[in-house]
Structure formats: C-alpha cells, structure tokens
TIBA-625360 format. One record per residue (C-alpha): z, x, y; chain; residue number from 1. Coordinates in steps of 0.1 Angstrom, whole numbers, padded with zeros to 4 digits. Layout:
TIBA-625360
+-------+-------+-------+----+-----+
!    c3 !    c1 !    c2 ! ch !   i !
+-------+-------+-------+----+-----+
!     Z !     X !     Y !  A ! NUM !
...
+-------+-------+-------+----+-----+
END
This chain:
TIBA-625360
+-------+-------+-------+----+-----+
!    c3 !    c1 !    c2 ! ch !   i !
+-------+-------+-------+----+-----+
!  0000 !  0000 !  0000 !  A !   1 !
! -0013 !  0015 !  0031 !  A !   2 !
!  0020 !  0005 !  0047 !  A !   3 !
!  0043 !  0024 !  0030 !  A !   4 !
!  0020 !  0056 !  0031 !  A !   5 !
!  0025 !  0052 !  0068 !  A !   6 !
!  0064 !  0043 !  0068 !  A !   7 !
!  0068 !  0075 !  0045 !  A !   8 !
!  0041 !  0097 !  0073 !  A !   9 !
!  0063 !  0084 !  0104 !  A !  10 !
!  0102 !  0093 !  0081 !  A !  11 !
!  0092 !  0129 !  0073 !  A !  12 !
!  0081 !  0134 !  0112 !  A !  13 !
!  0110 !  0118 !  0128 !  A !  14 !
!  0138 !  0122 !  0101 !  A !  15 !
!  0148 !  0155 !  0113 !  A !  16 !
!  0149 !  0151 !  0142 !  A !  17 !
!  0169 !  0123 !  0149 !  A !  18 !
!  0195 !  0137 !  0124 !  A !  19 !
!  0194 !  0169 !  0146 !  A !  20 !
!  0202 !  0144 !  0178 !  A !  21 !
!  0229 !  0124 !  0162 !  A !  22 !
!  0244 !  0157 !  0150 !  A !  23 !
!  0249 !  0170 !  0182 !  A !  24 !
!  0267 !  0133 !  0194 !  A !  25 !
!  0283 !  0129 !  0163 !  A !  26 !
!  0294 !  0162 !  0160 !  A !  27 !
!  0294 !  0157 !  0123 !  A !  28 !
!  0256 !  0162 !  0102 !  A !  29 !
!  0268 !  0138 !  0072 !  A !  30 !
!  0277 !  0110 !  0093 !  A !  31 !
!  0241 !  0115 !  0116 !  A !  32 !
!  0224 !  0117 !  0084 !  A !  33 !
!  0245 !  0086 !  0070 !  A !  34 !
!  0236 !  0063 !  0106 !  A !  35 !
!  0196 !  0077 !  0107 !  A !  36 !
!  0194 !  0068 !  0071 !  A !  37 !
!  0206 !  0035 !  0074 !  A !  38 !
!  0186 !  0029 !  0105 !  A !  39 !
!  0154 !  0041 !  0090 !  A !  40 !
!  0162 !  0014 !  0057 !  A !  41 !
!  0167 ! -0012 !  0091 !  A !  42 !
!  0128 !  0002 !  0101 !  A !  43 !
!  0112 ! -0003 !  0064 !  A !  44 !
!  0125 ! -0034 !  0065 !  A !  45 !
!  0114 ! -0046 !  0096 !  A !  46 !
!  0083 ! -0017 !  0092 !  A !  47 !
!  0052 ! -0045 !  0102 !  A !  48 !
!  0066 ! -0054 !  0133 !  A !  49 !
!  0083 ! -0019 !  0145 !  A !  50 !
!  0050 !  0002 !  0137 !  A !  51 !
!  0036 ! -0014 !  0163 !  A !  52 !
!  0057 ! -0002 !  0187 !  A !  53 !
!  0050 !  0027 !  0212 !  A !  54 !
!  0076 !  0049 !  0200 !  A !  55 !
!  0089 !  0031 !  0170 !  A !  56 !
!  0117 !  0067 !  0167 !  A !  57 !
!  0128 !  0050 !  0197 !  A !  58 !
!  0136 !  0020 !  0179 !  A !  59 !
!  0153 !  0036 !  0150 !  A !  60 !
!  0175 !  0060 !  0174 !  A !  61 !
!  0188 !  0032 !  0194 !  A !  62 !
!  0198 !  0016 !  0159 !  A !  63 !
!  0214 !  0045 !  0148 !  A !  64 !
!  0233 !  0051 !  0181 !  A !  65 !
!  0245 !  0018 !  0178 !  A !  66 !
!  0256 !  0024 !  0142 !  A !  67 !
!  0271 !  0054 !  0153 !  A !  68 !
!  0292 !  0040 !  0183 !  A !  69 !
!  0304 !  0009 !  0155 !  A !  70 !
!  0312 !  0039 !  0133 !  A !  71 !
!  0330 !  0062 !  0163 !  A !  72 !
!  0352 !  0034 !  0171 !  A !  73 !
!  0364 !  0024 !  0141 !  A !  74 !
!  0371 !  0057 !  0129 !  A !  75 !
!  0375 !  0080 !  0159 !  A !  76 !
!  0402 !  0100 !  0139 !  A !  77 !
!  0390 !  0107 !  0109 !  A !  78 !
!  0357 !  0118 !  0124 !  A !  79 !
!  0375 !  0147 !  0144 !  A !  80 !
!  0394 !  0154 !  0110 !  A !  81 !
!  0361 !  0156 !  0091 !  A !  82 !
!  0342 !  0178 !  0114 !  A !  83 !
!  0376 !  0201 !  0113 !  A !  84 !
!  0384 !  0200 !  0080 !  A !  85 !
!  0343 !  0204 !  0059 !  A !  86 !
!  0327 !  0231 !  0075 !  A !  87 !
!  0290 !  0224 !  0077 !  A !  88 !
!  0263 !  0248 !  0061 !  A !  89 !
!  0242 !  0250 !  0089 !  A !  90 !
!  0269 !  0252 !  0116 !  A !  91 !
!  0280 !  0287 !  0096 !  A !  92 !
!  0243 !  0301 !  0105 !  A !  93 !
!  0245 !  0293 !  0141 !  A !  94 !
!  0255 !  0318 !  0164 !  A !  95 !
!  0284 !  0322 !  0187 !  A !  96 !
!  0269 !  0302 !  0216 !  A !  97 !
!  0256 !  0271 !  0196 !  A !  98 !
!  0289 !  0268 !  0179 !  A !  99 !
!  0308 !  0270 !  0213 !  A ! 100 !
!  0283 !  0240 !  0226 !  A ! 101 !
!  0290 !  0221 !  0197 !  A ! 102 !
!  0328 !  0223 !  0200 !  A ! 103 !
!  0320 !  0221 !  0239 !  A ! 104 !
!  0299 !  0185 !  0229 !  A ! 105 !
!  0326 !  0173 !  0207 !  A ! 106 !
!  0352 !  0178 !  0233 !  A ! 107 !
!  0334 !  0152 !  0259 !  A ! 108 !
!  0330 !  0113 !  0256 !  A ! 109 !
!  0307 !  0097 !  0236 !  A ! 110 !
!  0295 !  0082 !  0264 !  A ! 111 !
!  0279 !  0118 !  0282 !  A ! 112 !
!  0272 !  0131 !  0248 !  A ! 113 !
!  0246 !  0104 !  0240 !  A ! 114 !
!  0232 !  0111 !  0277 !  A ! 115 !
!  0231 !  0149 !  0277 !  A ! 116 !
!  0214 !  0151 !  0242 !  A ! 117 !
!  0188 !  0122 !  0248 !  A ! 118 !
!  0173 !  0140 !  0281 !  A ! 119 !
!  0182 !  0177 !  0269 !  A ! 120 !
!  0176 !  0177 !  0231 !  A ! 121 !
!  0151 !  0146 !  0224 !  A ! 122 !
!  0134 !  0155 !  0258 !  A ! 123 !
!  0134 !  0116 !  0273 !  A ! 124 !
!  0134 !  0113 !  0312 !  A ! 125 !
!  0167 !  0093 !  0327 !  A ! 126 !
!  0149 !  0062 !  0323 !  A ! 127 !
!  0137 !  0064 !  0290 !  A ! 128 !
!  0171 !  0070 !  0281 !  A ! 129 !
!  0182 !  0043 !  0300 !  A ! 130 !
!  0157 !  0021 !  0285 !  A ! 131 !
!  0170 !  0031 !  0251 !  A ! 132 !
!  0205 !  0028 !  0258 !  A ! 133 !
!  0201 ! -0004 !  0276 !  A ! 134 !
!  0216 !  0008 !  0303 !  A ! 135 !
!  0212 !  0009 !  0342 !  A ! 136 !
!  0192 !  0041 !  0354 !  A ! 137 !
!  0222 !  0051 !  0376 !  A ! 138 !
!  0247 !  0046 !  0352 !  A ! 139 !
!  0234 !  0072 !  0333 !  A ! 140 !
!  0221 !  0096 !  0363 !  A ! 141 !
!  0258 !  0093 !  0368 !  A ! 142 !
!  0269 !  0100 !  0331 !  A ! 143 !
!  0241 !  0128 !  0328 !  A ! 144 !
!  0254 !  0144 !  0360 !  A ! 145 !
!  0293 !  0140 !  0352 !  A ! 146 !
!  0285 !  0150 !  0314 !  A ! 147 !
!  0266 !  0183 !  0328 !  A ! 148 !
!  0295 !  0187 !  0349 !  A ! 149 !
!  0322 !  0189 !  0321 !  A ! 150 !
!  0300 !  0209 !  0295 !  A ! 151 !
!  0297 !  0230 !  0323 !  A ! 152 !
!  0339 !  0236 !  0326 !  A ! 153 !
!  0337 !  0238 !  0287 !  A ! 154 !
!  0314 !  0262 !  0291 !  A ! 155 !
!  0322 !  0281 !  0318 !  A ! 156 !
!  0288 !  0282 !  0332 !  A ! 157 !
!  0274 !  0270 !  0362 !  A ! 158 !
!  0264 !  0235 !  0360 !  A ! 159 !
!  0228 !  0246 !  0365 !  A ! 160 !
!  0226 !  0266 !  0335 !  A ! 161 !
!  0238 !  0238 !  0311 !  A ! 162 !
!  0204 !  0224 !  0306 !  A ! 163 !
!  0195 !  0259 !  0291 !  A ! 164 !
!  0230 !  0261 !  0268 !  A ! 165 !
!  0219 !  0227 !  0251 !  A ! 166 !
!  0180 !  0229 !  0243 !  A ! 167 !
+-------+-------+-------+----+-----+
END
C-alpha cells in the first residue's frame, strides 16, 4: 500500500530528529523516544489526513510536546530521578560543553526549554514556534528571550553566545 511506504519514508526522516528535540526538553532520551513514538502511532493513525499537511513533523511534534507536558506534570520527580540516576549512552560520548548545556536545559522551565530548542535546535522562526505551541508570538519572544537569558547565567556566557552553545 502506497500509503504505508510513505508513512515509513516520512518516520525514518523525521524520527531522529524529533527524539533529538524532545531530548533536549525532556532531558531524558527514553522518555523523548517513549512521547515521539506514541505520537508518530497518533500520525499512522490519522496518516490520510496529516500527509497532507505542509509540515506533517509539525503535527507529530506538537503531539509529542503535548504528551510530554501530560507526562512532566504528572511525574516531574521521577523524571529528574531518572535522568540522575540511568546515565544515558550517548550523553557519555558528548563532551564537556554539551553535557553542561544539557544540565544547563534541565535546570530551566519547561516552558523556555520548549522555546529555546524549537527556534535553536529544530531551526523554526518565533512564529512557527508560536504557531506550534499555540501560543501568542510575544509570549514566546518573551520566553525565548527570558530562556536565553537564564541559560546564559547557567552558562556563564553572554546572552549573545547562547544561540551558538545550543545548536
């Protein structure tokens, strides 16, 4: 079916990545690969009318997100316990400065993290990301700017070389 040879083209390009994205949010790989996964079964099933769709990845990020803000708030604490407690294979390849921007990341709101790795790490403008998060375009100029800000204290960088710490 010419369908699911499509469904299985558009998974292997946009898999990765969004598991990258929601890593970096999350601060945990198993749970982004846990809320992409279920959002991309959400896109199969719903695959004839979200393939027609500009950016259907669009559509399965904003699921996931969602899935991962249900997730975050019912289990805020053992998410922090998790991400301390099983180190993750690929975090122990990454050098010294991605690991201190992921603990930087994990340190802020969910809220800035969803902002600063939509327009840094998936590369959308302020109002794509706005569109996608359904939310006002200043309200998340204002969380982009006042997430820059405290990853930039994290940091201990200037605030204008925060865009270069997280790409």
């Amino acid at each position: 079916m010419p369908t699911d040879d499509e469904f299985e083209d558009f998974y292997e390009a946009a898999y990765g990545r969004l598991v990258g994205q929601l890593t970096l949010i999350l601060g945990d790989r198993a749970e982004a690969e846990d809320v992409v996964q279920e959002a991309m079964l959400r896109a199969l099933q719903r695959w004839s009318r979200i393939r027609r769709y500009e950016v259907p990845e669009a559509w399965v990020r904003r699921v996931a997100l969602n899935l991962a803000v249900n997730r975050f708030r019912r289990a805020r604490r053992r998410l922090a316990m998790l991400a301390k407690l099983i180190p993750d294979a690929a975090t122990t390849e990454l050098d010294d400065e991605q690991l201190q921007l992921d603990e930087a990341l994990a340190k802020l709101p969910l809220r800035y993290r969803r902002v600063l790795v939509l327009c840094y790490v998936a590369g959308l403008t302020v109002d794509e990301a706005a569109a996608e998060l359904h939310l006002p375009r200043n309200t998340v100029k204002t969380q982009l700017a006042r997430g820059r800000s405290a990853l930039a204290a994290q940091l201990s960088v200037p605030e204008e070389e925060v865009e270069r710490h997280v790409r």
